[in-house]
C-alpha positions in Angstrom: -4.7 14.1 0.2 -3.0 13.5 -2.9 -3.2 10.4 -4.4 0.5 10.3 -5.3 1.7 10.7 -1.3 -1.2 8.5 -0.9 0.9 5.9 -3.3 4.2 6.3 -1.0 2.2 6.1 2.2 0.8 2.8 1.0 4.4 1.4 -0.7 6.0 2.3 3.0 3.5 0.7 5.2 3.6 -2.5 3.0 7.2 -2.5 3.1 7.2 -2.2 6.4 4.9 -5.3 7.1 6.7 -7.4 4.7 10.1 -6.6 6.6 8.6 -7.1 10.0 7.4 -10.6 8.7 10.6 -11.7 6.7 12.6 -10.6 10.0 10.3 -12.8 12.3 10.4 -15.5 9.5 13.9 -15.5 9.0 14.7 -15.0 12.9 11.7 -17.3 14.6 11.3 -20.1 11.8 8.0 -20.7 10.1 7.0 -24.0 11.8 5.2 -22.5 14.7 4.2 -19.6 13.1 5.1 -16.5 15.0 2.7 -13.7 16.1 5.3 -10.9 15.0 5.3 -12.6 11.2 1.4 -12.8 11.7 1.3 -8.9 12.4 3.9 -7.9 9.5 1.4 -9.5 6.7 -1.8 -7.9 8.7 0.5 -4.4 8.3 0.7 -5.3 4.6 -2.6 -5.8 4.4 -3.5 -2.7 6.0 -1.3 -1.3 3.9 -3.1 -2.7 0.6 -6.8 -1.4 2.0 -5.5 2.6 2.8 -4.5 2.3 -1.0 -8.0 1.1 -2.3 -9.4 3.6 0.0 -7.1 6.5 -1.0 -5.6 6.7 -4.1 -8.8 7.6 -6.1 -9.0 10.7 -8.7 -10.2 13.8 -6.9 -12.7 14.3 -9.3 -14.7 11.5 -11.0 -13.6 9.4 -8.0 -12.1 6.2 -10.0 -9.7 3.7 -8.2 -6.3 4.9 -9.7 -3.4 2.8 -10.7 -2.4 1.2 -7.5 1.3 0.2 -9.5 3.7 2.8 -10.7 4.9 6.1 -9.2 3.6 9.5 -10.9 0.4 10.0 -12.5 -0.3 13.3 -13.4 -3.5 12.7 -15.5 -6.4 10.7 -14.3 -7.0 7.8 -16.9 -11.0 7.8 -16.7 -11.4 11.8 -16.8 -8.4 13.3 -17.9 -8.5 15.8 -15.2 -5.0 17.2 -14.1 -4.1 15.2 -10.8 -2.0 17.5 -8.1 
């Protein structure tokens, strides 16, 4: 897969936890902490490992920029990214 779509796959599914957790925060209260807030930063996290698993360059296979939006040359190689 491409490591761009890869990017907005990751961005989404840590947006998504960190809504699901400020919801349950802001809703439930953060004194006993609730299990929906609990699963909204284990989402993030997810979220954070699918990008250090999959936004690599195709070819030398180097951890790309996990910040930003567009990269259209790999930094280590200089190989054209698609």
């Amino acid at each position: 897969m491409n490591a761009n779509v890869c990017r907005w796959i990751m961005d989404a599914i840590i947006m998504l936890g960190l809504i699901v957790a400020g919801i349950s925060g802001a809703y439930f209260g953060l004194e006993p902490v609730s299990p929906l807030f609990i699963l909204g930063i284990v989402v993030s996290l997810g979220g954070l490992i699918f990008g250090l698993l999959t936004i690599r360059c195709p070819f030398c296979k180097h951890l790309l920029d996990l910040r930003g939006f567009q990269m259209v040359y790999c930094p280590y190689c200089g190989q054209k990214l698609e």
